[in-house]
N, CA, C and O of each residue as an XYZ file, in Angstrom:
704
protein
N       0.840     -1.171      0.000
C       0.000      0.000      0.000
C       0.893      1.245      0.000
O       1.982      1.308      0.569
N       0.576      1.782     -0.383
C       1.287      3.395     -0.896
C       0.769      4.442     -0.091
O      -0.442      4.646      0.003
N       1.800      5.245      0.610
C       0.933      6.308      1.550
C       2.053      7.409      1.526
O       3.013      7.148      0.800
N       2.069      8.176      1.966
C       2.833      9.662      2.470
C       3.803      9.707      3.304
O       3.467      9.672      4.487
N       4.785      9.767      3.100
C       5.943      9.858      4.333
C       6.862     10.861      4.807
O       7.090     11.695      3.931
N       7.331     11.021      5.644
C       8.572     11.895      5.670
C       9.359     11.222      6.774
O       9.047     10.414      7.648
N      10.601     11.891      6.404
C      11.887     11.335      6.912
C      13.000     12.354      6.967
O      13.078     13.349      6.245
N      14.045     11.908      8.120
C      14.835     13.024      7.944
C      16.375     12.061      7.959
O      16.698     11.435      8.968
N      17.144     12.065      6.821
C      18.298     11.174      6.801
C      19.257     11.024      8.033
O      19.149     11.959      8.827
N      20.250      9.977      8.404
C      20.543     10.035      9.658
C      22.178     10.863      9.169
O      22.161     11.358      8.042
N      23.165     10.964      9.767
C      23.937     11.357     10.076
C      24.949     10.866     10.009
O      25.907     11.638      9.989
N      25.235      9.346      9.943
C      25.950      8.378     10.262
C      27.054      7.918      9.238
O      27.896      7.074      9.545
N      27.008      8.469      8.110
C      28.294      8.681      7.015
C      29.289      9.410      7.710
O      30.339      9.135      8.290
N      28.581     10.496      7.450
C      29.386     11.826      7.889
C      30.229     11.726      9.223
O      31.335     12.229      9.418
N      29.372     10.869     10.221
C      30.079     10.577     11.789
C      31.287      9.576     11.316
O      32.338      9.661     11.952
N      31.237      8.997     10.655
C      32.001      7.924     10.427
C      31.244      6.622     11.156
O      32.093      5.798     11.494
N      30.106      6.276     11.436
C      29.656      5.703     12.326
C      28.900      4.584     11.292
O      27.792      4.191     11.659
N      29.421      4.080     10.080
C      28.490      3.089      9.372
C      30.056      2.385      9.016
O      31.221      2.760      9.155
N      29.339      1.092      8.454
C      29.863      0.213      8.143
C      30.922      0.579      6.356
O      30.585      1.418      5.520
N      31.979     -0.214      6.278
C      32.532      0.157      5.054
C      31.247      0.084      4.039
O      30.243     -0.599      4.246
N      31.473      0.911      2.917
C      30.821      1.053      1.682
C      30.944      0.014      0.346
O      32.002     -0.061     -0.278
N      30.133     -0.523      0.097
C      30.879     -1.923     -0.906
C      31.800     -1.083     -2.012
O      32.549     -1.753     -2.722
N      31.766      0.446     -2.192
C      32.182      1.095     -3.323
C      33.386      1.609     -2.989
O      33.826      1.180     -1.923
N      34.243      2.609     -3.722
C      35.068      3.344     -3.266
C      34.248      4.425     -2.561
O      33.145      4.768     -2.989
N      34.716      4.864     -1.655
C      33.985      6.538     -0.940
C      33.852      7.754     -1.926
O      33.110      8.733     -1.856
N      35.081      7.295     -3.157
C      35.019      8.694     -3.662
C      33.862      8.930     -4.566
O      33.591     10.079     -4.913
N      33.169      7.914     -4.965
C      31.960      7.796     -5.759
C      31.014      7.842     -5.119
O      29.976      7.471     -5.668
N      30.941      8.361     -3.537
C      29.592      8.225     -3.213
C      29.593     10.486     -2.848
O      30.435     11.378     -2.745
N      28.337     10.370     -2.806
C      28.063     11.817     -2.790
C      26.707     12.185     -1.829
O      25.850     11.327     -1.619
N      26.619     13.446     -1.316
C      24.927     13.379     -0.652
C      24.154     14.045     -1.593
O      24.791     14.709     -2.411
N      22.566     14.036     -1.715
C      22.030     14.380     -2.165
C      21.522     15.861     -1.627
O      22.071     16.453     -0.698
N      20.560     16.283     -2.251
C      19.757     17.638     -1.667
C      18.906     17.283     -0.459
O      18.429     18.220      0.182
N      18.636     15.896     -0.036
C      17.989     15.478      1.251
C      18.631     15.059      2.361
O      18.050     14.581      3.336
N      20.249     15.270      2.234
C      21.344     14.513      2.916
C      21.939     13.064      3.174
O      22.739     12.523      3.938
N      20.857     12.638      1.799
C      20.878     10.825      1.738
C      22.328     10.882      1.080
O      22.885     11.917      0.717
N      22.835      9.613      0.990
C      24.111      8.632      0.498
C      23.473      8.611     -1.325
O      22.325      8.359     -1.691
N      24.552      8.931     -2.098
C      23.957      8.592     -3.164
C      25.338      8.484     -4.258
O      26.382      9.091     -4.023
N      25.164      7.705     -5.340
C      26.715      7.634     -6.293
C      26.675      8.934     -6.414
O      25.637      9.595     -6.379
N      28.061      9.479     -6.597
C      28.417     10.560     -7.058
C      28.081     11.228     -8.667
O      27.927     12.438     -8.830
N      28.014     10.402     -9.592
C      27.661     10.699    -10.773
C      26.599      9.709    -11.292
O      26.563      8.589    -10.782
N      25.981      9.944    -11.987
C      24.668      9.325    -13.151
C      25.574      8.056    -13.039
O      25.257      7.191    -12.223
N      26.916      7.870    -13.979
C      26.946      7.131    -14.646
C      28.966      6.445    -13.920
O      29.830      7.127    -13.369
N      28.986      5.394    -14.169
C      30.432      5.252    -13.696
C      30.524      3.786    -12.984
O      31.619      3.241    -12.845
N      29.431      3.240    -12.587
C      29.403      2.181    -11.713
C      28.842      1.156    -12.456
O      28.100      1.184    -13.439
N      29.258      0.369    -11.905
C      28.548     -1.553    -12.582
C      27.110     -2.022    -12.016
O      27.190     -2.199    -10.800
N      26.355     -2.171    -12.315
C      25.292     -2.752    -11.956
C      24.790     -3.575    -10.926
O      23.689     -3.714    -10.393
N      26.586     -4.388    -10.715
C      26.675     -4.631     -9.736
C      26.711     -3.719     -8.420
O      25.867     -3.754     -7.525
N      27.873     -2.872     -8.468
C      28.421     -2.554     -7.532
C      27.034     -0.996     -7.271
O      27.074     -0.163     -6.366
N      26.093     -1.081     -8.278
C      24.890     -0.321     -7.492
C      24.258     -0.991     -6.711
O      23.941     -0.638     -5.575
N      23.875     -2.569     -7.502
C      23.098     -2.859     -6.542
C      23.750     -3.343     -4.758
O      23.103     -3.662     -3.760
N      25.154     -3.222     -4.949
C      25.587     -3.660     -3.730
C      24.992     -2.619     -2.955
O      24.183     -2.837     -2.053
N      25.480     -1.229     -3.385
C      25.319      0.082     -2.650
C      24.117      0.063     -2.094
O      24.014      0.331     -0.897
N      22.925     -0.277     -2.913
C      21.703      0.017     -2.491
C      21.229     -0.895     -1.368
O      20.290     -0.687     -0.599
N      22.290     -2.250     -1.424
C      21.392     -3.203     -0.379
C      22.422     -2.874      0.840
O      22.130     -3.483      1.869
N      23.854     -1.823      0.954
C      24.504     -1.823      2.114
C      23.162     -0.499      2.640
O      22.648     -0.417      3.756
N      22.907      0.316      1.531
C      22.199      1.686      2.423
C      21.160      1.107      3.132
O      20.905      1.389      4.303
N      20.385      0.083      2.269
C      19.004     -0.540      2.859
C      19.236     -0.721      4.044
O      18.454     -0.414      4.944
N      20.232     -1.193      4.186
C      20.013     -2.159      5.443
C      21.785     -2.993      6.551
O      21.806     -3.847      7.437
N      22.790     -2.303      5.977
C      23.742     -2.920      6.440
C      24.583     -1.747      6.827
O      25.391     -1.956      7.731
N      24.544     -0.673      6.360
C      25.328      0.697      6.744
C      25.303      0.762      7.814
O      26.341      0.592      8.454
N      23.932      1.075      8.524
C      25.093      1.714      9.689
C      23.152      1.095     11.012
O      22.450      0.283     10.409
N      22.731      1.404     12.116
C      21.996      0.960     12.926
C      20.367      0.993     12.339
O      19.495      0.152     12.556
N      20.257      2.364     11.453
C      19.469      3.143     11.021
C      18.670      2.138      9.556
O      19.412      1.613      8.726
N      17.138      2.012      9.451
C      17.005      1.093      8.280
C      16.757      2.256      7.078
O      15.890      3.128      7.123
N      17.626      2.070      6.115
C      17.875      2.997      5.339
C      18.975      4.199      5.718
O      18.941      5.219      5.030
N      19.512      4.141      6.316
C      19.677      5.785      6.679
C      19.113      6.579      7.025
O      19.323      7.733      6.651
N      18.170      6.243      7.882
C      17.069      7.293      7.676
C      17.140      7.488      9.718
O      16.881      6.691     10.619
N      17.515      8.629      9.718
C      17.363      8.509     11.666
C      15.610      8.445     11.684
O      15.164      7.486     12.313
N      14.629      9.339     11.078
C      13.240      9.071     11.512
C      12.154      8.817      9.926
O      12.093      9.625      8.999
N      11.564      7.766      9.992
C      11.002      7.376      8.637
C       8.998      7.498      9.277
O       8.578      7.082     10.357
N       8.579      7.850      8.711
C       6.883      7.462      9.322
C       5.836      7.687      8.558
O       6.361      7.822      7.453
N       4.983      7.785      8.449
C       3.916      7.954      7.598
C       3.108      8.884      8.502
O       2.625      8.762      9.627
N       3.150     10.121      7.344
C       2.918     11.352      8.126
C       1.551     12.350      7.421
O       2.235     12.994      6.625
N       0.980     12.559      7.336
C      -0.039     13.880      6.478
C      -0.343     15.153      6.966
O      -1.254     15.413      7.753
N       0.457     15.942      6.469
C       0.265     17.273      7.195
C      -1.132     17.426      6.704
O      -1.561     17.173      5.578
N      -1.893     17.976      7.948
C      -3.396     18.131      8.067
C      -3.688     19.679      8.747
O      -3.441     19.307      9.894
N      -3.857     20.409      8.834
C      -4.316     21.138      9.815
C      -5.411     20.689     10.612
O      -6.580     20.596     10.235
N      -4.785     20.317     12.158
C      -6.117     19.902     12.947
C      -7.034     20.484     13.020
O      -7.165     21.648     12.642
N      -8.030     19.657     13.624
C      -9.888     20.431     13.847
C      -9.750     20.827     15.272
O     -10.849     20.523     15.735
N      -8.976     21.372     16.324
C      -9.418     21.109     17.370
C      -8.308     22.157     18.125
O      -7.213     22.518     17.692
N      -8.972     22.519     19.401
C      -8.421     22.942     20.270
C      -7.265     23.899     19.834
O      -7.232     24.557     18.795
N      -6.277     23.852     20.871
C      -5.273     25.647     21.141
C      -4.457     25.531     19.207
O      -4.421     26.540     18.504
N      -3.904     24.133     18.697
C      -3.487     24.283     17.578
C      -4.118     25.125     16.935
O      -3.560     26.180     16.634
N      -5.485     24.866     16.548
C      -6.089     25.352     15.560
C      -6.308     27.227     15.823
O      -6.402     28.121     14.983
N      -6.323     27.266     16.805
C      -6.206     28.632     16.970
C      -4.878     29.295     17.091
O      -4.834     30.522     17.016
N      -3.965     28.710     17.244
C      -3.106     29.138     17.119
C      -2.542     29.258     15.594
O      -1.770     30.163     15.278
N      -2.902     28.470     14.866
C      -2.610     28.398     13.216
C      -3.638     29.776     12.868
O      -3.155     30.895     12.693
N      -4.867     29.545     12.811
C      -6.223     30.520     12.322
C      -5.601     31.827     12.861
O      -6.051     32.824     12.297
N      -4.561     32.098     13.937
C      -4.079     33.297     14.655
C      -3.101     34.010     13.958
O      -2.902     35.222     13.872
N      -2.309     32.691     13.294
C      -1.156     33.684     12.699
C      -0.271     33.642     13.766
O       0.382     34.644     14.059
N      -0.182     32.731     14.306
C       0.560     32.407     15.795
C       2.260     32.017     15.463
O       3.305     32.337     16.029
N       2.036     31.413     14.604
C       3.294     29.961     14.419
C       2.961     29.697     12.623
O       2.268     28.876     12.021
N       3.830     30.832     12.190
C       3.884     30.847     11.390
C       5.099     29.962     10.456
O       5.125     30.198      9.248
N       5.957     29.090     10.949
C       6.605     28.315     10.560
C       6.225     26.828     10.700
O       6.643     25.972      9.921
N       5.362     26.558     11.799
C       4.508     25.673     11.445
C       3.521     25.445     10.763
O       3.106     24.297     10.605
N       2.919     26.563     10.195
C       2.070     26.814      9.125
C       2.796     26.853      7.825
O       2.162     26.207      6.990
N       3.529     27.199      7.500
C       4.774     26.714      6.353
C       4.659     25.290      6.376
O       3.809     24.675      5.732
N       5.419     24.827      7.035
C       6.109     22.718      7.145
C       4.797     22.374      6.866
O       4.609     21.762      5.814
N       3.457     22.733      7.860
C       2.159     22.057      7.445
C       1.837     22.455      5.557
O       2.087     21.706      4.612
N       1.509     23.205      5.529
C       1.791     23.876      3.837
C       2.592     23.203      2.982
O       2.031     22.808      1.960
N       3.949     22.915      3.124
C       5.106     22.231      2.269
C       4.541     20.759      2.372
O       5.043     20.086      1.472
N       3.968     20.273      2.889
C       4.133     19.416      3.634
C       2.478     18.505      3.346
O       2.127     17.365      3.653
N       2.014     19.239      2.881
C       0.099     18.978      2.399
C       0.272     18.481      1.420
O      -0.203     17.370      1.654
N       0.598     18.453      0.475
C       0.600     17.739     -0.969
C       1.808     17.417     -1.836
O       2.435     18.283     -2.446
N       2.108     16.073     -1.854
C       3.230     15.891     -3.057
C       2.872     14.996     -3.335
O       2.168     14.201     -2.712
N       3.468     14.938     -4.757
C       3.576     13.165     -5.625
C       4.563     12.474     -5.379
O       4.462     11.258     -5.212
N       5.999     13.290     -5.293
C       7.570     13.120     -5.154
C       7.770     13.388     -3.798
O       7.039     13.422     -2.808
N       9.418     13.638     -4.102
C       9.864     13.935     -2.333
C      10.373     15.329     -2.785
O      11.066     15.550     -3.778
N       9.880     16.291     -1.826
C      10.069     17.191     -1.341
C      10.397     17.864      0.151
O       9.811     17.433      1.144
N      11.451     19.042      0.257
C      11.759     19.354      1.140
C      10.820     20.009      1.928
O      10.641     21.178      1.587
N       9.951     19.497      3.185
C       9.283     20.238      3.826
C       9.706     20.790      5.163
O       8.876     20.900      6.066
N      10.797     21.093      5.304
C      11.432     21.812      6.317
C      13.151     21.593      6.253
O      13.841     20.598      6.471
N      13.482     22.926      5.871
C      15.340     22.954      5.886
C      15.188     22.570      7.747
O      14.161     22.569      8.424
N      16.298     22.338      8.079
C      16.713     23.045      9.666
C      16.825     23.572     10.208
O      17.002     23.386     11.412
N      16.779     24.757      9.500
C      16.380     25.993     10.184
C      15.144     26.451     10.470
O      14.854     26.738     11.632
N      14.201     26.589      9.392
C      12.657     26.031      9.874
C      12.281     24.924     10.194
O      11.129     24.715      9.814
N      12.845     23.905     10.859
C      12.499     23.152     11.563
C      12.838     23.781     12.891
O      11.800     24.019     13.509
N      13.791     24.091     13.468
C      13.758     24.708     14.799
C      13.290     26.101     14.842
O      13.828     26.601     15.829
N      12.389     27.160     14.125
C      11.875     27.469     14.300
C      10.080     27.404     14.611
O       9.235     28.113     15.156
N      10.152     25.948     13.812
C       8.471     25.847     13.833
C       8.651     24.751     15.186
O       7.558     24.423     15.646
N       9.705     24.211     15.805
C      10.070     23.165     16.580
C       9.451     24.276     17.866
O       8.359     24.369     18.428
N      10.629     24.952     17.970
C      10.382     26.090     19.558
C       8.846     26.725     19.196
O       8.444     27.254     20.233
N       8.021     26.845     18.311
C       6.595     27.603     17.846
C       5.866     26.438     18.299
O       5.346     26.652     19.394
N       5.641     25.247     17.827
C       5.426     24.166     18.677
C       4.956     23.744     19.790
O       3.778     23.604     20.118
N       6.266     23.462     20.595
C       6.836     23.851     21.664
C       5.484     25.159     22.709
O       4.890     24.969     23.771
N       5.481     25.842     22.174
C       5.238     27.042     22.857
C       3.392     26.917     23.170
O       2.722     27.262     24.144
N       2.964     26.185     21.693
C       2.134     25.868     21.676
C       1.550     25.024     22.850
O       0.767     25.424     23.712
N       2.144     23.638     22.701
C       2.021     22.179     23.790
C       2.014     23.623     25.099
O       0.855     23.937     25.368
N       2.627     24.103     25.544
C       3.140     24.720     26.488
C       1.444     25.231     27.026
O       1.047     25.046     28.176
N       0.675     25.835     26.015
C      -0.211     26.684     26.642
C      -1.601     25.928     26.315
O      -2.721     26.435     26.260
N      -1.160     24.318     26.075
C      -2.052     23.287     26.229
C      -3.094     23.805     27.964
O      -2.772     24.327     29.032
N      -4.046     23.416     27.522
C      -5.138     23.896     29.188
C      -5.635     22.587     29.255
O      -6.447     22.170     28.429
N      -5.162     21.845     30.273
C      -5.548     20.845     31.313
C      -5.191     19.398     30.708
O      -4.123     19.349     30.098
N      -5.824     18.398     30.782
C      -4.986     16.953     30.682
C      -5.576     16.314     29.289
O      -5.038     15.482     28.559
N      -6.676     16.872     29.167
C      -7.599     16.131     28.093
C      -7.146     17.247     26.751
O      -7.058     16.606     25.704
N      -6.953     18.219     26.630
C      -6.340     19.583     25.608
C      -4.732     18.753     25.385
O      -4.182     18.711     24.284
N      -4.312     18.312     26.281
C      -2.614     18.013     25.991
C      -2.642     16.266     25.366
O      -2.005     15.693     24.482
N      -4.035     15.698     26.619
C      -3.538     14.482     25.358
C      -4.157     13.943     23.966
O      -3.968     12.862     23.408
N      -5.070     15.197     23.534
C      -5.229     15.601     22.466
C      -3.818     15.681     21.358
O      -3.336     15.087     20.394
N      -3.603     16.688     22.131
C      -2.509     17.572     21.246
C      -1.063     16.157     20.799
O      -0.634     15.803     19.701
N      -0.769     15.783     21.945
C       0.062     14.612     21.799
C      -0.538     13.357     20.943
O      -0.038     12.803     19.964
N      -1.730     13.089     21.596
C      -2.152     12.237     20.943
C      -2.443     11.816     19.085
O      -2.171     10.787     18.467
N      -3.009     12.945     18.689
C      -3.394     12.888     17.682
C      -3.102     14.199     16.569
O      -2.385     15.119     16.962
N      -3.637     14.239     15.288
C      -3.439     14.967     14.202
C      -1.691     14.927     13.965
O      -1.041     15.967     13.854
N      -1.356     14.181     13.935
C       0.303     14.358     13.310
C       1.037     15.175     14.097
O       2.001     15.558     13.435
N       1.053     15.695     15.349
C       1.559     16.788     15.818
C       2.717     15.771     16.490
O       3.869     15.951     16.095
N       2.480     14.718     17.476
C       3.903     14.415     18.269
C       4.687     14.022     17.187
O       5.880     14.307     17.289
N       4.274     13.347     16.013
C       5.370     13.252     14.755
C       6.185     14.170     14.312
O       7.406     14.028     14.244
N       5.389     15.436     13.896
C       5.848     16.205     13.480
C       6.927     16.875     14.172
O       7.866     17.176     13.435
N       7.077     17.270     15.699
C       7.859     17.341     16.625
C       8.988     16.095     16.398
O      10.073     16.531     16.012
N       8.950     15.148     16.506
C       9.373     14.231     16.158
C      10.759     14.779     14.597
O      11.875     15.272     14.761
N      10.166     14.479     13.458
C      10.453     15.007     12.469
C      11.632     16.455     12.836
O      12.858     16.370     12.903
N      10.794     17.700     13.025
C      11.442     18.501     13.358
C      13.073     18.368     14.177
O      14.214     18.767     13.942
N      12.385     17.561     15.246
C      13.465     17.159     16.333
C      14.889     16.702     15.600
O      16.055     17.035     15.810
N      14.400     15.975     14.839
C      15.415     14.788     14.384
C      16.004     16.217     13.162
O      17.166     16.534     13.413
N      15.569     16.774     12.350
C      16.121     17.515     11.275
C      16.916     18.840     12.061
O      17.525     19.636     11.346
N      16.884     19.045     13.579
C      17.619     20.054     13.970
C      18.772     19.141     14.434
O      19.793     19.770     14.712
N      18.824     18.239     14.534
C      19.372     17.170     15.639
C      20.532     16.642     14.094
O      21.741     16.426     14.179
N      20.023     16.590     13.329
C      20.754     15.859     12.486
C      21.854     17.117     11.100
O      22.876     17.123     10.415
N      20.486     18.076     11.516
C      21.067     18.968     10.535
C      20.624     18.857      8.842
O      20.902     19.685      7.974
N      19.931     17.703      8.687
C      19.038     17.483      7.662
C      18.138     17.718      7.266
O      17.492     17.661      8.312
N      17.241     18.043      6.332
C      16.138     18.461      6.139
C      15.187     17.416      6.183
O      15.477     16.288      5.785
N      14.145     17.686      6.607
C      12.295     16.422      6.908
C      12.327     16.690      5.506
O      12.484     17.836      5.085
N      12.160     15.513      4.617
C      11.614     14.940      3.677
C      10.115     14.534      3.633
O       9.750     13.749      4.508
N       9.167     14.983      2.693
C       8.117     13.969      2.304
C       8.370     13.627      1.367
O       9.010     14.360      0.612
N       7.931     12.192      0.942
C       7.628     11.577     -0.411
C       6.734     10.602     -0.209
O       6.568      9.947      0.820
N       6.146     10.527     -1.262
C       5.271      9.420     -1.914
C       5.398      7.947     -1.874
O       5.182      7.407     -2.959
N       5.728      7.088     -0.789
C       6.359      6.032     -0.967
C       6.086      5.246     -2.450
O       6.975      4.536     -2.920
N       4.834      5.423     -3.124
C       4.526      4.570     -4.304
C       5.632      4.730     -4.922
O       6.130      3.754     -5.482
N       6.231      5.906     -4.961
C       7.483      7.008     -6.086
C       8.632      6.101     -6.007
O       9.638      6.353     -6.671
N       8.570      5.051     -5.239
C       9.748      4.485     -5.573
C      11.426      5.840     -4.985
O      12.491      6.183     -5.498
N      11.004      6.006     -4.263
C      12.253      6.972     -3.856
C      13.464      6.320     -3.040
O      13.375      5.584     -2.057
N      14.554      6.744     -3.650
C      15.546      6.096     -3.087
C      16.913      6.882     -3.182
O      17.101      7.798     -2.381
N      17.955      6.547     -4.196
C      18.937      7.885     -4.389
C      18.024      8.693     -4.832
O      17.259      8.155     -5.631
N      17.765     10.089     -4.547
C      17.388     11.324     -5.350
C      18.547     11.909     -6.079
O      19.724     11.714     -5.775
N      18.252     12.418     -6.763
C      19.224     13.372     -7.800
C      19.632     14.979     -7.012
O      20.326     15.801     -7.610
């Protein structure tokens, strides 16, 4: 089944913290999402892609894919409570962006650099904060994509990567 995702790549090349590469290093490159990807179109054996693709899958480094946070996500604007007024307010206006970027794709797209991620992260944040009483907060946690999205955010300030959505049908894997 095919659904909506986002993800924010892990870190773990760059740390030195994955396993050798079946390739040379100098052929591997990051993409515009901070994923592992060959360095050029063209240069490698068929083999030695598909090695690449089954070390990123799954043998690199702790992470499945590379990916520090993977989930199935739909930016929605909730129906309910302090969020919604706080969006309708003009409150948290960088979370109204990521939700926006973040509403419709076919492909993968960037729905939050890192820098708007820790800005819509602390907007957030500020939000949960002025949650009113137990049933408003485990709302807010509970449901409409919000502890994900925190989540997401978290991990793209944390990693320095940008939250990805894509289309899982899209077949996404190296991006260009």
């Amino acid at each position: 089944m095919s659904e909506h995702e986002a993800f924010v790549a892990c870190r773990c090349y760059r740390d030195g913290l994955t396993s050798q590469p079946p390739v040379d290093p100098k052929l591997l490159d990051y993409d515009r999402f901070g994923q592992i990807k060959p360095a050029g179109l063209y240069g490698m054996e068929a083999t030695e892609d598909e090695a690449l693709w089954q070390w990123w899958e799954s043998k690199a480094c702790t992470h499945e894919g590379m990916r520090e946070i993977c989930l199935i996500w739909w930016a929605e604007k909730p129906g309910i409570g302090v969020i919604k007024e706080a969006l309708d307010a003009g409150q948290v206006p960088a979370v109204t962006e990521v939700l926006e970027r973040g509403s419709q794709f076919d492909s993968a797209v960037i729905i939050a650099e890192p820098e708007l991620a820790a800005s819509a992260l602390i907007e957030l944040q500020a939000v949960f904060d002025r949650a009113k009483g137990d049933s408003e907060r485990h709302l807010l946690d509970a449901g409409y994509g919000f502890l994900e999205l925190r989540n997401l955010l978290s991990a793209s300030v944390r990693t320095g990567n940008p939250v990805v959505g894509f289309y899982n049908g899209s077949s996404l894997g190296f991006a260009p």
